[in-house]
N, C-alpha and C positions, 0 to 999 in steps of 0.2 A: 490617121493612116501614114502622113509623112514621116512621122514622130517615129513609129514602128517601122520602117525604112530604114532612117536612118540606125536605130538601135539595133536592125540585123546587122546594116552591112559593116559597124564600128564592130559587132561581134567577129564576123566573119574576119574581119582584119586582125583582133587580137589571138584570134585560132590556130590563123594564118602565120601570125609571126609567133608565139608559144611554141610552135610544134617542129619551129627552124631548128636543128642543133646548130646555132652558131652562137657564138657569143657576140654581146654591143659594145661598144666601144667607143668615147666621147672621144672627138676631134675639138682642136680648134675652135670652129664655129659655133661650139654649142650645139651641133644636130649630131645626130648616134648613124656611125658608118656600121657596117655589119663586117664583121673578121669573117673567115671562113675556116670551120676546125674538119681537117682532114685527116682518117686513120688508114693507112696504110698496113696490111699484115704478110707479111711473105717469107722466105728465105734469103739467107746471108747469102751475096755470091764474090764480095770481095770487103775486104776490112784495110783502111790505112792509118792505120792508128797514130802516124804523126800530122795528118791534116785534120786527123776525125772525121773522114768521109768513109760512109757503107752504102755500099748499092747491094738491094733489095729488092728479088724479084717477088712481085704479087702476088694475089693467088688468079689474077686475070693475064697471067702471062706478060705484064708487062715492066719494066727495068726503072726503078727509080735510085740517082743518089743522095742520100741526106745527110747531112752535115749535123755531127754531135757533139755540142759545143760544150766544151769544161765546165760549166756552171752549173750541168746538169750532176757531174760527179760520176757520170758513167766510165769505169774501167773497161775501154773497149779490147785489152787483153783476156779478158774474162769470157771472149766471144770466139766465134770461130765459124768459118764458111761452113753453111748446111744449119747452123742454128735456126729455130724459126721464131721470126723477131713480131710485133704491132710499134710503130713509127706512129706518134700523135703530133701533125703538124698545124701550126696556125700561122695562115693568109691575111693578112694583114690589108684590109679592103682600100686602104687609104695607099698605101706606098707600095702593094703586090710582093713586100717580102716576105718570105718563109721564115717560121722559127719553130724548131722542134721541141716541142712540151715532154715529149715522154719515151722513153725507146725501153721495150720490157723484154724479156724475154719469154716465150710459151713454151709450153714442156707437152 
């Protein structure tokens, strides 16, 4: 009976983290910190295309600005206030920095 104890609740726990969307991510130590992947989807409310900041209001009414860093290849000329954009950012569990994975556009 303990046997089958134990094999629920190691399932419950693999269920449990399977059904995270986050991705793992090896530190240092040897132990997996968990990232946090957050999508963002709203309207363009302003574009600075020589910092690469867009702020982006959500579809829960709320203002966020995210930073589009060159690497990604995005021509933030190609955009324009009122477009309506999804932002793919990853939290970085270990150091709390943001880093934008994907900025797309929806039609």
């Amino acid at each position: 009976m303990k046997k089958f104890a134990v094999l629920v609740f190691a399932l419950f726990i693999v269920i449990t983290f399977a059904s995270n969307s986050v991705a793992a991510k090896k530190t240092g130590t040897g132990k997996k910190a968990l990232d946090e992947t957050v999508e963002l989807t709203g309207t363009i409310l302003k574009i600075d295309a020589a910092s690469g900041k867009v702020s982006i209001k959500g579809t829960d009414g709320q203002t966020k600005e995210v930073l589009v860093p060159s690497q990604l290849g995005i021509d933030l000329s190609q955009y324009k206030v009122g477009d309506a954009v999804t932002a793919t950012e990853v939290i970085d569990a270990t150091t709390g920095n943001t880093t934008l994975k994907s900025f797309i556009r929806r039609r």
